[in-house]
C-alpha positions in Angstrom: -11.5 6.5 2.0 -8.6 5.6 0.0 -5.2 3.9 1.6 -3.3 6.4 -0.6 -3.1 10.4 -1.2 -2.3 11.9 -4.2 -0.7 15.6 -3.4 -0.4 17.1 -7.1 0.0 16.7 -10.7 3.1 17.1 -12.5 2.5 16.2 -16.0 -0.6 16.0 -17.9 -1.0 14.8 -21.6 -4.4 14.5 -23.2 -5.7 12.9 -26.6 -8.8 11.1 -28.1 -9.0 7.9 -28.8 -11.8 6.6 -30.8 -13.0 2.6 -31.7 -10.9 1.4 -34.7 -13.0 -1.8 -35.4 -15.4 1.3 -35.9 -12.6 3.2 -37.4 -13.3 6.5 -35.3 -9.6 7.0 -35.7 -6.9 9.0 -32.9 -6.5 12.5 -32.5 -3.1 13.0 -30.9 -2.2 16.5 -29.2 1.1 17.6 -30.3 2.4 18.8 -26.8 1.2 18.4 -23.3 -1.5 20.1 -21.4 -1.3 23.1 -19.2 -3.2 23.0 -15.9 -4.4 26.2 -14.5 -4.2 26.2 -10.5 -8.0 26.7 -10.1 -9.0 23.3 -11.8 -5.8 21.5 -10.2 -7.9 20.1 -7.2 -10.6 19.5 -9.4 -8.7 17.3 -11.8 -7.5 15.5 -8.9 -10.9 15.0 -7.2 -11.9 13.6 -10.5 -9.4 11.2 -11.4 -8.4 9.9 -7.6 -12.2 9.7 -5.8 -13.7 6.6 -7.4 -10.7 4.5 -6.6 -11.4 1.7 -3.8 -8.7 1.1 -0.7 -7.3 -2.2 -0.6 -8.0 -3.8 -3.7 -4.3 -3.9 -6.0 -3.3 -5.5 -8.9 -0.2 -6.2 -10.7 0.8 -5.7 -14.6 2.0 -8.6 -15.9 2.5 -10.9 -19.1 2.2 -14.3 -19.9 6.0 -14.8 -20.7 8.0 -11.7 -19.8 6.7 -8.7 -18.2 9.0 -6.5 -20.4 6.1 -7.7 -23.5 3.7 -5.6 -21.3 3.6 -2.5 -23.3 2.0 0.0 -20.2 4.7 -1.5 -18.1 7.5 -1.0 -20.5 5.7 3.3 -21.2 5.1 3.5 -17.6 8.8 2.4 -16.2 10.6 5.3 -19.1 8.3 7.8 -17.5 9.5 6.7 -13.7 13.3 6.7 -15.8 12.3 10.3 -17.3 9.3 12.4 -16.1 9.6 14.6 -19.1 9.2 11.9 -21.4 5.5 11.9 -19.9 4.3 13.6 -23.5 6.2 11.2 -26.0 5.0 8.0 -23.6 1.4 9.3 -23.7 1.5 8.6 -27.2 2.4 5.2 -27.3 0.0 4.5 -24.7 -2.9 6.0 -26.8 -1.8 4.1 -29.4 -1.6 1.1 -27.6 -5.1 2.3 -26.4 -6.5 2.6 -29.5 -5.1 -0.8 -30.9 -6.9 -2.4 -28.2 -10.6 -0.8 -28.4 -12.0 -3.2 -31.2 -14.8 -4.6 -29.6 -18.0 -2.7 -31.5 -19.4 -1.4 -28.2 -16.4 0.2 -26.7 -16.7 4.0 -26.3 -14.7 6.6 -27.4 -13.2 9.6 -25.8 -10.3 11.4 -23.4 -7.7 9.8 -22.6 -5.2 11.3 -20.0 -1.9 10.3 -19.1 -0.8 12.0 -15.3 1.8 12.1 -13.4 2.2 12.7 -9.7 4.5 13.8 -7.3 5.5 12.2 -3.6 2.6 10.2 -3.7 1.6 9.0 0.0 0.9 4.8 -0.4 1.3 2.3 2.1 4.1 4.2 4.3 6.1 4.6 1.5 6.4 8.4 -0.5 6.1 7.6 -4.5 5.5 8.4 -7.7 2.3 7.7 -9.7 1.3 7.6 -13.0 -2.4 7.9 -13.7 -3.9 6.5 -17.0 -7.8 7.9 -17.2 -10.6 8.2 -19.7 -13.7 9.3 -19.9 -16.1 8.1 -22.3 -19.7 9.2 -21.6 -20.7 12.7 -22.1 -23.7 14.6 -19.9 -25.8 17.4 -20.8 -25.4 20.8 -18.6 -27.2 23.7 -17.9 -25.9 26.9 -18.1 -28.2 29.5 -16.6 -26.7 33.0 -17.4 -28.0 36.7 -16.8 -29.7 38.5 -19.9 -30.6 41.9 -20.6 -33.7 41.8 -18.7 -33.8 37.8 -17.6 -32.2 34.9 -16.9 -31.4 32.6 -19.8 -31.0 29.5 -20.4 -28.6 27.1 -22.8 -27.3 23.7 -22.8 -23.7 22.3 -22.6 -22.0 18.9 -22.9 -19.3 17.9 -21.4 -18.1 15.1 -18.4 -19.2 14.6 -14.9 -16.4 14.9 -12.7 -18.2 13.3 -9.9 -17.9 10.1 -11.6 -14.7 8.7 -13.3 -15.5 5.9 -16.1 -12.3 4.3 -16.8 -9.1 4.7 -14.5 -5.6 3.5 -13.2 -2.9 4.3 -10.7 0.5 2.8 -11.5 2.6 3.4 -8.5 6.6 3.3 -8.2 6.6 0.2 -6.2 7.8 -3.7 -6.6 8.7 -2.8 -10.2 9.8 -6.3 -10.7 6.4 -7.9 -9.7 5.1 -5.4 -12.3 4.0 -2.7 -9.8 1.6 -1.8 -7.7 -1.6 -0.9 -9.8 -5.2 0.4 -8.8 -8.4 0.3 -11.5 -11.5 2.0 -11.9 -13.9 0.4 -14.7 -17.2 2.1 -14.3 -18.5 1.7 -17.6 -20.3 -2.0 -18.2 -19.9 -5.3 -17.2 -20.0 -7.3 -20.7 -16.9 -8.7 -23.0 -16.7 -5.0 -24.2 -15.8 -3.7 -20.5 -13.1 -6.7 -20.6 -10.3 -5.0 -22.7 -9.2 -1.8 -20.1 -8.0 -4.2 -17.3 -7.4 -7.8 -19.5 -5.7 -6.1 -22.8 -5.1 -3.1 -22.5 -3.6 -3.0 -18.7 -3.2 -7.0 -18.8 -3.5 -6.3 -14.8 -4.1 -9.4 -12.7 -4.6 -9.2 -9.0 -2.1 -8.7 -6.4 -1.3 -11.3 -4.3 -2.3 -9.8 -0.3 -4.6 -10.4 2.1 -7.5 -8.9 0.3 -6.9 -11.0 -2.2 -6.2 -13.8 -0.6 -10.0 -13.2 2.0 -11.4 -12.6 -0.9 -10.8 -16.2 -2.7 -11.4 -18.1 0.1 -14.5 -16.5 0.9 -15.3 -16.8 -3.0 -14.5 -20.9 -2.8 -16.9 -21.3 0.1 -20.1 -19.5 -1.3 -19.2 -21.4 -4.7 -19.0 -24.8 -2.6 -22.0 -24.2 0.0 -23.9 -22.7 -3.2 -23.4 -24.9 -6.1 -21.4 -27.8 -5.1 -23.0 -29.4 -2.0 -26.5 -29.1 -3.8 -24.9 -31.4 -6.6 -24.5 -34.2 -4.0 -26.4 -34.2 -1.2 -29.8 -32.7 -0.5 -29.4 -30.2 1.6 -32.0 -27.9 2.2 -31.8 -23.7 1.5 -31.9 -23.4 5.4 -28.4 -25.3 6.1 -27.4 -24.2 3.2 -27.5 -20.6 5.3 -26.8 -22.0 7.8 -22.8 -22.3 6.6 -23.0 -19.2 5.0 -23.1 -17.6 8.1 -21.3 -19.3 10.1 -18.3 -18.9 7.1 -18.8 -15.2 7.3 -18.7 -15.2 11.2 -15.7 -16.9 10.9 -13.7 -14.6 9.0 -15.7 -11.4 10.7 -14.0 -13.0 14.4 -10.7 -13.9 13.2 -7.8 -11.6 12.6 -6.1 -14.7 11.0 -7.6 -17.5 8.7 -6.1 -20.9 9.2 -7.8 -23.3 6.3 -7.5 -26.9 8.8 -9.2 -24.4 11.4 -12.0 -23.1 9.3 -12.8 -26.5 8.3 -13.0 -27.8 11.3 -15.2 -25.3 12.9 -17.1 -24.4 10.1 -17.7 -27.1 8.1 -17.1 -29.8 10.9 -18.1 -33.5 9.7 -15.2 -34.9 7.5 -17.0 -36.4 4.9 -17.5 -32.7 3.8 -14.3 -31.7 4.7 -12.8 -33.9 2.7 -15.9 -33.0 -0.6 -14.4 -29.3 0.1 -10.8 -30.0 -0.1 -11.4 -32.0 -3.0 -13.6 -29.0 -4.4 -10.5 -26.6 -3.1 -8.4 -28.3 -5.6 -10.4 -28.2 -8.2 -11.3 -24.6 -8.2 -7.8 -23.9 -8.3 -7.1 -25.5 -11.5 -10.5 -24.1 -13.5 -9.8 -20.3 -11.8 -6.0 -20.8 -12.4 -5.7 -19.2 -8.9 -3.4 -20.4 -5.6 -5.8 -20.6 -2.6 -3.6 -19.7 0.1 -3.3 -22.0 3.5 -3.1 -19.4 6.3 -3.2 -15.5 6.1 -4.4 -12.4 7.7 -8.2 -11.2 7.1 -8.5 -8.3 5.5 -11.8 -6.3 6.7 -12.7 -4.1 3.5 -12.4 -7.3 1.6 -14.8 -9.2 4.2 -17.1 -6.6 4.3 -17.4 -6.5 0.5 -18.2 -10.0 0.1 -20.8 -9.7 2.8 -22.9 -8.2 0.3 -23.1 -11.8 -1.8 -22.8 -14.2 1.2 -26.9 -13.1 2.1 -28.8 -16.0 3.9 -32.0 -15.8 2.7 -35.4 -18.7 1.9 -37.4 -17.8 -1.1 -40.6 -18.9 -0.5 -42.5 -18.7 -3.8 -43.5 -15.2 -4.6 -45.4 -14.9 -0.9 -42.3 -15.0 1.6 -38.8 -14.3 2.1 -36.7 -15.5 5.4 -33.6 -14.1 6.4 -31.4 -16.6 8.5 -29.0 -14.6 10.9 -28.4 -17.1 13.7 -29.4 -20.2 15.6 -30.1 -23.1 12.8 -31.7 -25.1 15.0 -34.7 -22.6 15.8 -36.0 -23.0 12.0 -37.1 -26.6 10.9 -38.9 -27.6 7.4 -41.9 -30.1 7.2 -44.5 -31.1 4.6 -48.1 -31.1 5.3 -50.4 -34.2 4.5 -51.4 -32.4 1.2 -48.4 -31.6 0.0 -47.8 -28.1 0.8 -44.2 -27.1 2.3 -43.8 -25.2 5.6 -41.1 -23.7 7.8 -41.9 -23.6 11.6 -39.8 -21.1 13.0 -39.4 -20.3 16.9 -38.7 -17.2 18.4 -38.7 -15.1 21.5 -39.6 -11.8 21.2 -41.4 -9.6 18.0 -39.6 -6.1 16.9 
């Protein structure tokens, strides 16, 4: 469910935008789009229900947020709804100047505006910036004289947006308050909707704050203590779990605290607050001290924290609990083994 609700559309300017490396070129409507009451709600459902709670970013720039072109379009619309049409414009041009990469898709690109906006307590403004880039085939079964027949359509899913943002009236100075949607590939293509195009980096809250630190441990349990020390897979999940405990029983993460409990002996406390230092210089990120957890961000990152031996193709082991109830030996002949005790057999 999302942490925001989105009561109507106001505005509405569509136009196509193609790949100019591939030089598909821009079709630009010359005046805005009329929306007829009975696809309102569908529109809406469309554009708004991929969108996750929680998870914010900011527009920004590198020098001066005012160089941030969607910024600069998106604060004359908040200045002037009815300068939604001419805006829309610029932003598909902006668009278009941005889709070089070979793979990147053509197609709709919609520029919305909404209404009293419900987001975090506050009532706002919105401005949504959508576009849809693959096509479906449809079936349209219709009657005949004496039959039913049958012909095929193409058009665009609305159960699944591809590429989307929500630019809401709030902390214009820290370049607002922005959601994405990027649901169309994960390679340097997919890069240019949120790095160029939005130039949209995370907000700095609690989800993103949970969701660093919980990033820096996996990375440091993962790949850094198996770089100097031989630890084995099983204590390996062993502080996986206890990391994730951590932050699932605690409303507030203190970093002294969480070292001390998770990680416990100091020579690795002080490997991980050497490796903390580090991964804030390569990730160009601020690991914050002391904040409070945020669940949806927790409970995402549950999904990567997942304790679990390979044991060549034959086995796996998941580790949930008591390390001390699983220990590794080698037999005589070479052949590796896990001896693991338990109580009862579900």
């Amino acid at each position: 469910m999302n942490s925001f609700l989105i009561c109507d559309i106001s505005g509405l300017a569509i136009h196509k935008v193609g790949n100019k490396n591939n030089e598909e070129g821009l079709l630009l409507s010359e005046q805005p789009t009329n929306i007829r009451n009975e696809i309102s709600e569908t529109l809406i459902s469309y554009f708004i229900s991929s969108f996750k709670p929680d998870e914010y970013y900011n527009l920004y720039h590198e020098s001066d947020i005012n160089l941030n072109e969607v910024y600069v379009f998106a604060g004359r619309i908040f200045d002037d709804p009815e300068s939604l049409f001419e805006q829309s414009v610029k932003l598909a041009k902006h668009l278009y100047n941005c889709s070089v990469h070979p793979k990147i898709k053509g197609g709709e690109f919609y520029t919305t505006y909404f209404k009293e906006c419900t987001f975090e307590g506050d009532i706002v403004d919105a401005i949504g910036l959508f576009k849809s880039e693959k096509k479906d085939i449809f079936l349209k079964v219709q009657p005949d004289e004496k039959a039913f027949g049958i012909k095929t359509d193409e058009g665009i899913n609305v159960s699944k947006l591809d590429k989307g943002c929500l630019i809401f009236n709030k902390v214009r100075e820290n370049g607002y308050v922005v959601s994405v949607v990027d649901n169309t590939g994960k390679g340097a293509e997919a890069a240019y909707w949120i790095d160029t195009f939005l130039k949209a980096i995370q907000r700095n809250d609690d989800f993103h704050n949970t969701h660093n630190v919980l990033s820096l441990c996996k990375d440091f349990i993962t790949k850094q203590l198996p770089q100097e020390y031989e630890i084995t897979k099983a204590d390996q999940a062993n502080l996986l779990n206890k990391s994730i405990k951590y932050f699932r029983d605690n409303e507030s993460f203190s970093m002294a605290e969480f070292a001390n409990e998770v990680i416990e002996e100091p020579e690795l406390i002080s490997k991980f607050d050497t490796f903390k230092t580090d991964y804030q210089e390569q990730s160009e990120q601020v690991i914050s001290e002391s904040f409070q957890i945020n669940g949806s961000a927790v409970k995402k990152q549950s999904r990567v924290f997942k304790s679990v031996l390979k044991l060549d193709r034959n086995f796996h082991i998941y580790i949930h609990g008591d390390r001390d109830l699983i220990h590794q030996g080698i037999e005589p002949d070479g052949r590796k083994y896990y001896k693991i005790y338990f109580r009862e057999e579900s």
